[in-house]
TILO-655821 format. One line per 3 residues: number of its first residue (from 0); their letters; for each residue x, y, z of C-alpha. Coordinates in steps of 0.25 Angstrom, whole numbers. Example, Ala and Ser with C-alpha at 12.3 -4.5 7.8 and 13.67 -1.06 7.14 Angstrom:
% TILO-655821
0) AS) 49/-18/31 ~ 55/-4/29
% end
This chain:
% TILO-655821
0) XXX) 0/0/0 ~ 11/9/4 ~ 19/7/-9
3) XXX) 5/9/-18 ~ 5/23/-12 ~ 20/25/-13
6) XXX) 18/22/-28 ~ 5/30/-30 ~ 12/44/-21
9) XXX) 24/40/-32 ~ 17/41/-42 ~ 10/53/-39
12) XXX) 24/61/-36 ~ 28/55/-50 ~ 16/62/-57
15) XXX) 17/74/-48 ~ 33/73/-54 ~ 31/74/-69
18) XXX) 17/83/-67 ~ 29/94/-61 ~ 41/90/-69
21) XXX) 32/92/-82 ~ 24/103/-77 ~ 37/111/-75
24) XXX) 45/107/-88 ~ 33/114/-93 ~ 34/126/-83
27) XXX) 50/129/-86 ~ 48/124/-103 ~ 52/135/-111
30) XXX) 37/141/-117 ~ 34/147/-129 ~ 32/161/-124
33) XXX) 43/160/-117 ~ 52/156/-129 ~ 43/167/-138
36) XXX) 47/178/-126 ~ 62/176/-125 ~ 65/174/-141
39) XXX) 58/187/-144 ~ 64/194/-134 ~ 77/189/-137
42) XXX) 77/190/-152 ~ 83/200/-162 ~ 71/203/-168
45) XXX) 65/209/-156 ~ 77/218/-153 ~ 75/223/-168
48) XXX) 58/224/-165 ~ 62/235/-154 ~ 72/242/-161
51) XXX) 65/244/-174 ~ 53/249/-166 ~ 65/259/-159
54) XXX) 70/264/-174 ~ 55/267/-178 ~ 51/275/-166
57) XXX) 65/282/-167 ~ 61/286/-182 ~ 48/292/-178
60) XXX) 53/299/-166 ~ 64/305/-176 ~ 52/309/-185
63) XXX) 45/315/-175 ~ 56/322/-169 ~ 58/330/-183
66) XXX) 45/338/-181 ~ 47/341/-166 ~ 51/356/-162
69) XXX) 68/355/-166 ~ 75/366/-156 ~ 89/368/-155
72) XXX) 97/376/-147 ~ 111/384/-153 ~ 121/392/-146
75) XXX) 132/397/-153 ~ 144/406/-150 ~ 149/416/-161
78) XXX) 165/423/-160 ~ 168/434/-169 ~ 179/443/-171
81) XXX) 180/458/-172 ~ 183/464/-184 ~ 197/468/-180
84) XXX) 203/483/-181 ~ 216/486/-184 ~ 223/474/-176
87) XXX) 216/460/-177 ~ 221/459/-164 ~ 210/468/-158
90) XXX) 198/459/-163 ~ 190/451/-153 ~ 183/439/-153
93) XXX) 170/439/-149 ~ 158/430/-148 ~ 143/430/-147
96) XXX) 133/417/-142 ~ 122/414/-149 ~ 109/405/-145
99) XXX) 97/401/-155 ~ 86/391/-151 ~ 79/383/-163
102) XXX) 64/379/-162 ~ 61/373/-177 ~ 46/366/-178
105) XXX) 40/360/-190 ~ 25/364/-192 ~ 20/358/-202
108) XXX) 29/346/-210 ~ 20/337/-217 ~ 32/327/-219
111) XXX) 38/327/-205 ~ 25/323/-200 ~ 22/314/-209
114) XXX) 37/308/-207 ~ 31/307/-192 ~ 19/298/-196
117) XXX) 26/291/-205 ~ 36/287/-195 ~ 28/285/-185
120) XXX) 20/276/-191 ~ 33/268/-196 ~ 35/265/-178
123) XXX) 22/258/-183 ~ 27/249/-195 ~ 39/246/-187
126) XXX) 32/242/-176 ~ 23/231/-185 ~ 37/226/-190
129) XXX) 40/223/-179 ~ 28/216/-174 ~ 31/208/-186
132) XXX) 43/204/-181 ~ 38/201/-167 ~ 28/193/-173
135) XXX) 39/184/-180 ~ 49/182/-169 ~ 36/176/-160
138) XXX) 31/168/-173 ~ 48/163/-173 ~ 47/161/-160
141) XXX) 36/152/-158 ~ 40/143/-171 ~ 51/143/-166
144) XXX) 47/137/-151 ~ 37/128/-156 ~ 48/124/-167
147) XXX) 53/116/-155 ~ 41/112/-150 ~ 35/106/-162
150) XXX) 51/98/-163 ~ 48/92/-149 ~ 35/86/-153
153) XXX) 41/82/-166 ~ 50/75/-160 ~ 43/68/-149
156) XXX) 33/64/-160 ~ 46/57/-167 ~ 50/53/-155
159) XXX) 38/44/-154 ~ 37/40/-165 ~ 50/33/-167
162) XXX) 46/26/-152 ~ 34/21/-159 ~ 42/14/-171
165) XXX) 53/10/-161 ~ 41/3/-153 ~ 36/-3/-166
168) XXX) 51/-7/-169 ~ 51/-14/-155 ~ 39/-22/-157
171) XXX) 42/-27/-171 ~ 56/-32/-165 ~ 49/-40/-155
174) XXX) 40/-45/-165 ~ 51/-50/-176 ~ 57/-55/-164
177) XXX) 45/-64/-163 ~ 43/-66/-178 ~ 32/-57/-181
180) XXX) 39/-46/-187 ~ 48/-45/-199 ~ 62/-37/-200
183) XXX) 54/-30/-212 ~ 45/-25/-202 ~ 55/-22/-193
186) XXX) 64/-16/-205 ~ 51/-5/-206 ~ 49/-1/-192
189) XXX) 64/1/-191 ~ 63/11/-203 ~ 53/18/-199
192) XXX) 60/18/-185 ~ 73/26/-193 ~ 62/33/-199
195) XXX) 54/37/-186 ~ 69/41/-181 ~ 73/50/-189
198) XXX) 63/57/-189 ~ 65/60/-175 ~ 78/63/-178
201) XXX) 73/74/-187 ~ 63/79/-177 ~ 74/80/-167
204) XXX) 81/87/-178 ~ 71/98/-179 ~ 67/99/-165
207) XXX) 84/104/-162 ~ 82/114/-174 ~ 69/120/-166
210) XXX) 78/121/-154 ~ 88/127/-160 ~ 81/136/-168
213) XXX) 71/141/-155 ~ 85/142/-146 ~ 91/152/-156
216) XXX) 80/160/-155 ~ 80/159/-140 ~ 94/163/-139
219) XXX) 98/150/-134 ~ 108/146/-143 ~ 120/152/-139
222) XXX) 118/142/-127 ~ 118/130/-135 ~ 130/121/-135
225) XXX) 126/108/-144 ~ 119/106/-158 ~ 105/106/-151
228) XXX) 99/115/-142 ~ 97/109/-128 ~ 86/111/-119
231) XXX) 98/116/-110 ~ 98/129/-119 ~ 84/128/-125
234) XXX) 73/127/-115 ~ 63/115/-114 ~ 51/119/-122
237) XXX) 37/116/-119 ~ 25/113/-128 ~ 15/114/-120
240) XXX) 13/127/-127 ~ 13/122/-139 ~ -2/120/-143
243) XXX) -6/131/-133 ~ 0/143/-139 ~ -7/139/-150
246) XXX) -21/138/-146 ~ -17/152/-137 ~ -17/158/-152
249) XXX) -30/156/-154 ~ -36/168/-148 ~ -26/177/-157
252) XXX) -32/170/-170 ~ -42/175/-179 ~ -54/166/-179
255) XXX) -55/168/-195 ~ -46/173/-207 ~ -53/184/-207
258) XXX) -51/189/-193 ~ -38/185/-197 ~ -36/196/-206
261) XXX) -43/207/-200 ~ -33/205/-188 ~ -22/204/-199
264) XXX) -25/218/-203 ~ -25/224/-191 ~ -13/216/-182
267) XXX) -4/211/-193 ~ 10/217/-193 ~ 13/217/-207
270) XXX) -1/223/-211 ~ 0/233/-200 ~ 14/236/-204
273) XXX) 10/240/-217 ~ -3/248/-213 ~ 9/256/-205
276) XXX) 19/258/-217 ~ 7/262/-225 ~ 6/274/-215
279) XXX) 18/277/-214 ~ 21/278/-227 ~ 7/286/-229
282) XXX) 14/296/-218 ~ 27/296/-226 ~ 17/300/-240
285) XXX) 12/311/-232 ~ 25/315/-228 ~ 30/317/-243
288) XXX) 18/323/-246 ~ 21/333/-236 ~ 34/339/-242
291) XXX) 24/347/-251 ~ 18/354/-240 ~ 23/366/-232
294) XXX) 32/364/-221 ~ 33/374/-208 ~ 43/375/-199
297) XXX) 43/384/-187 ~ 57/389/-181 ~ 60/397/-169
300) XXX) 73/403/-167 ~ 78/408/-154 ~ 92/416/-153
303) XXX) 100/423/-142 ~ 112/429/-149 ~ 121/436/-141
306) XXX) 126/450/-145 ~ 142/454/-149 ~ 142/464/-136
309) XXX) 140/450/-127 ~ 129/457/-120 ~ 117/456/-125
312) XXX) 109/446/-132 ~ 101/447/-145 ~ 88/435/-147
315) XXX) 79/433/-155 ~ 67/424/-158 ~ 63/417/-171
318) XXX) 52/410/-177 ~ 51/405/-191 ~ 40/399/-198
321) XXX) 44/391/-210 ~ 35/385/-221 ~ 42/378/-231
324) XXX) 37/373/-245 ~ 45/364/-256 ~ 39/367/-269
327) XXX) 48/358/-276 ~ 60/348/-273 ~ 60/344/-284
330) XXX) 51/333/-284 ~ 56/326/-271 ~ 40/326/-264
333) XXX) 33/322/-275 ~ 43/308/-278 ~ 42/308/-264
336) XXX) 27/306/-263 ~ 28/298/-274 ~ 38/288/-268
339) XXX) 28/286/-253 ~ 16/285/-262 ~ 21/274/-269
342) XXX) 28/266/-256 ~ 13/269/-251 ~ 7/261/-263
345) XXX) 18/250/-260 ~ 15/249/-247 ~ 2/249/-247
348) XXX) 2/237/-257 ~ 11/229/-249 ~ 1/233/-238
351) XXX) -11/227/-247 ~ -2/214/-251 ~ 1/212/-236
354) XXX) -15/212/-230 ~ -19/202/-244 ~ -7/193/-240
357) XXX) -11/196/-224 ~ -26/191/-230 ~ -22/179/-238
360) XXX) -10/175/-225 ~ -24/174/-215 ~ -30/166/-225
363) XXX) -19/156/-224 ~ -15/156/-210 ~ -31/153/-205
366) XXX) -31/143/-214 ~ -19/137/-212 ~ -22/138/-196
369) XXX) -36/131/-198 ~ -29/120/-208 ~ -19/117/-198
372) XXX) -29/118/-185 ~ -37/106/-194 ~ -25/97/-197
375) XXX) -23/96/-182 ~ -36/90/-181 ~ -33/81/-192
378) XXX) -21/77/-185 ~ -24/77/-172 ~ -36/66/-178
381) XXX) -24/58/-186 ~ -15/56/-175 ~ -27/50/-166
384) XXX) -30/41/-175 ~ -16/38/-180 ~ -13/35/-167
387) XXX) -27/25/-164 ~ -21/18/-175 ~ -10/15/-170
390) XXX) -13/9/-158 ~ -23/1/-166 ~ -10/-3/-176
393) XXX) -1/-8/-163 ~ -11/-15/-160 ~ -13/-22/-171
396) XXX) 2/-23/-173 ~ 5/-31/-162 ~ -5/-43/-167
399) XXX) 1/-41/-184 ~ -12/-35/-187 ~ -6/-21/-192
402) XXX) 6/-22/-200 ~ 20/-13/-196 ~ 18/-3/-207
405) XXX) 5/1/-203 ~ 9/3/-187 ~ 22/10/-194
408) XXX) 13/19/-202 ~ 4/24/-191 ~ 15/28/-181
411) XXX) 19/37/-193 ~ 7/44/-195 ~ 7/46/-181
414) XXX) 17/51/-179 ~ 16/60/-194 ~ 4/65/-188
417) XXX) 9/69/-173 ~ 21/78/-181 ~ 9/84/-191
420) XXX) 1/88/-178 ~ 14/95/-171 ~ 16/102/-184
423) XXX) 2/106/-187 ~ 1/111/-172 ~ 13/118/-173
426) XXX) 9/123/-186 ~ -4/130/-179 ~ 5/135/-170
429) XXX) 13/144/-181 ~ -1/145/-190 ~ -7/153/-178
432) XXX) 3/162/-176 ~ 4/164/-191 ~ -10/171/-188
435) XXX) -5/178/-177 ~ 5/184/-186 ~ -4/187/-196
438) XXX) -15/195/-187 ~ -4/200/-179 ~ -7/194/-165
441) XXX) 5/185/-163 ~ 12/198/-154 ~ 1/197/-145
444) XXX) -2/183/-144 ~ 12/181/-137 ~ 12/194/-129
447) XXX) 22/202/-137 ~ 14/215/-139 ~ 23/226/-132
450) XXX) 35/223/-142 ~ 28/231/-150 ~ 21/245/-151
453) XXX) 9/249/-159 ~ 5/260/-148 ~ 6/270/-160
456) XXX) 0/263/-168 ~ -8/271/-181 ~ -9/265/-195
459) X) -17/273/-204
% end
């Protein structure tokens, strides 16, 4: 009675042992957020984001600046020498100080302003590039996470695989031994056994280049030592994630390819981006439109000029109002206006091709996301049944009612169809965030929206 109990309390702590040890491999595994987080904030690309927003605003401001008050402050000291008598000796030197403070305004510049909006609205353009580029170091990042991911299953499917043929291998040795078998039939499983092994050699192949590939973009490579990447310098993965994150995205997707579109037009980068450049260069139009207009320019002078005696001061106070007009320059405005209208028309076409491919683009993502949501299904139906006949076939096996090559040519299909369900999956994975590229969501969907700044934001 004592030992039943001993046994029973053993077991338990056993259970309690592996619930703790697996529940904590999952705790300290190395997430996809995680990973996303630290190669974002650790790439290149990022560093060029925030300075390329840097040299934008810097531009504006220098734009900007150009129209403000300009004043400057000049003080000089004048020597002169006497007109000398009879003896140059008797001249003197003398001096005289001078001070003039510059107030200069524009009033009315039709081109600096519009220099200002043009400028102003490019802060924008460069600020949808860069959203652009955000949106492909998350799309890099998570391929490249679940690049490893999808190895592991891979080879874990391969993996059982070959333990299936090995086990085939094993009873048909028995059964030779007994006569029941052939070395033909042993021959086969043997081949397909090489066969089987490969392709775990292959799988295991692919699963390093994910690794290695994920650990560069981690920074981890330089910690490296060996040919593979170790879990010593790559953390342990988990993939418990890796249907979830999927089935997260479905509040971000549009329910038909219609919604699709409309959220295209108004969050995609690339449309946006041209809607901005189109202002902008709209601004810039305006701008050489302005040279044909009057400028006006207001300048205040102030000067304190000290008079030759040293003793007293003469000042005075100025203020000019300058209206300027260029009635020709020899052609220079017009070949100017002539030049932004037509970069207008060209952008404005590249703008119409970009929403007809951004149209045809939602088209083919849905559809591609509801054909491969389908083939699941499909597959998902193959591997069950795949797998009851297999049992039925190992049954059957064992009494020489089912031939080898039938028992051979099911573990296959199985195992073909377990790899096409990793793929698909993996493939709705990368489908989805397709979409969330498209309709410009992806950003949010994994939490990076102060990297970038739309504050200002106004598109004509």
């Amino acid at each position: 009675m004592v030992g039943l109990v001993l046994n029973r309390l053993f077991k338990f702590c056993y259970i309690v042992f592996l619930f703790a040890f697996f529940s904590l491999r999952d705790l300290y595994a190395f997430g996809i957020l995680e990973a996303v987080e630290k190669i974002v904030n650790d790439s290149p690309e990022l560093r060029i984001i925030l300075e390329k927003r840097e040299q934008g605003v810097a531009v504006y401001r220098e734009t900007v600046a150009a129209y403000l008050p300009h004043l400057s402050v000049g003080l000089t000291r004048e020597y002169y020498k006497d007109s000398p008598v009879l003896n140059p000796k008797d001249s003197t030197w003398s001096s005289v100080n001078k001070f003039e403070l510059l107030l200069e305004q524009k009033i009315f510049d039709m081109e600096s302003l519009s220099s200002i909006y043009a400028r102003g609205q490019s802060v924008q353009s460069i600020e949808f590039k860069n959203q652009k580029l955000l949106e492909s170091l998350l799309q890099l990042a998570v391929t490249a996470y679940y690049d490893v991911v999808q190895a592991e299953y891979l080879i874990a499917i391969a993996r059982e695989h070959l333990r299936g043929i090995r086990d085939i291998e094993k009873l048909l040795i028995k059964m030779r031994n007994k006569g029941d078998a052939t070395l033909a039939d042993l021959n086969m499983v043997q081949a397909r056994l090489a066969n089987a092994n490969s392709d775990f050699i292959g799988a295991a192949a692919n699963l390093d280049k994910a690794r290695v590939n994920l650990a560069y973009l981690l920074n981890l490579l330089a910690d490296n030592k060996g040919f593979t990447v170790t879990k010593d310098v790559l953390p342990e993965l988990t993939n418990k994630d890796f249907y979830d994150l999927a089935d997260k995205m479905l509040v971000f997707l549009p329910l038909s390819v219609e919604e699709l579109q409309e959220q295209s037009m108004k969050n995609n980068a690339d449309i946006l981006y041209y809607r901005s450049e189109l202002c902008s260069l709209g601004y810039s139009l305006e701008g050489q439109r302005g040279r044909m207009l009057p400028t006006v320019v207001m300048t205040g002078t102030l000067k304190n000029d000290e008079n030759p005696d040293s003793v007293s001061y003469t000042r005075n106070f100025k203020l000019d109002l300058e209206a300027r007009y260029y009635i020709t320059n020899g052609g220079n405005t017009i070949a100017g206006i002539k030049r932004s209208q037509s970069a207008l028309r060209e952008l404005q076409y590249q703008y119409d091709q970009a929403v007809r491919d951004m149209r045809s683009l939602a088209y083919a993502n849905f559809n591609q996301l509801r054909s491969l949501e389908q083939q699941r299904i499909s597959i998902l139906k193959e591997i069950e049944a795949a797998e009851e006949v297999d049992k039925v076939y190992t049954l059957q096996f064992k009494f020489a009612a089912r031939n080898l090559t039938d028992r051979l040519d099911n573990l296959d299909r199985i195992n073909a169809a377990r790899m096409k369900l990793v793929s698909v999956d993996y493939a709705v994975l990368v489908s989805r965030i397709d979409i969330l590229m498209q309709n410009g969501r992806l950003v949010e969907f994994f939490g990076f929206d102060n990297y970038l700044d739309f504050t200002n934001l106004k598109l004509c």
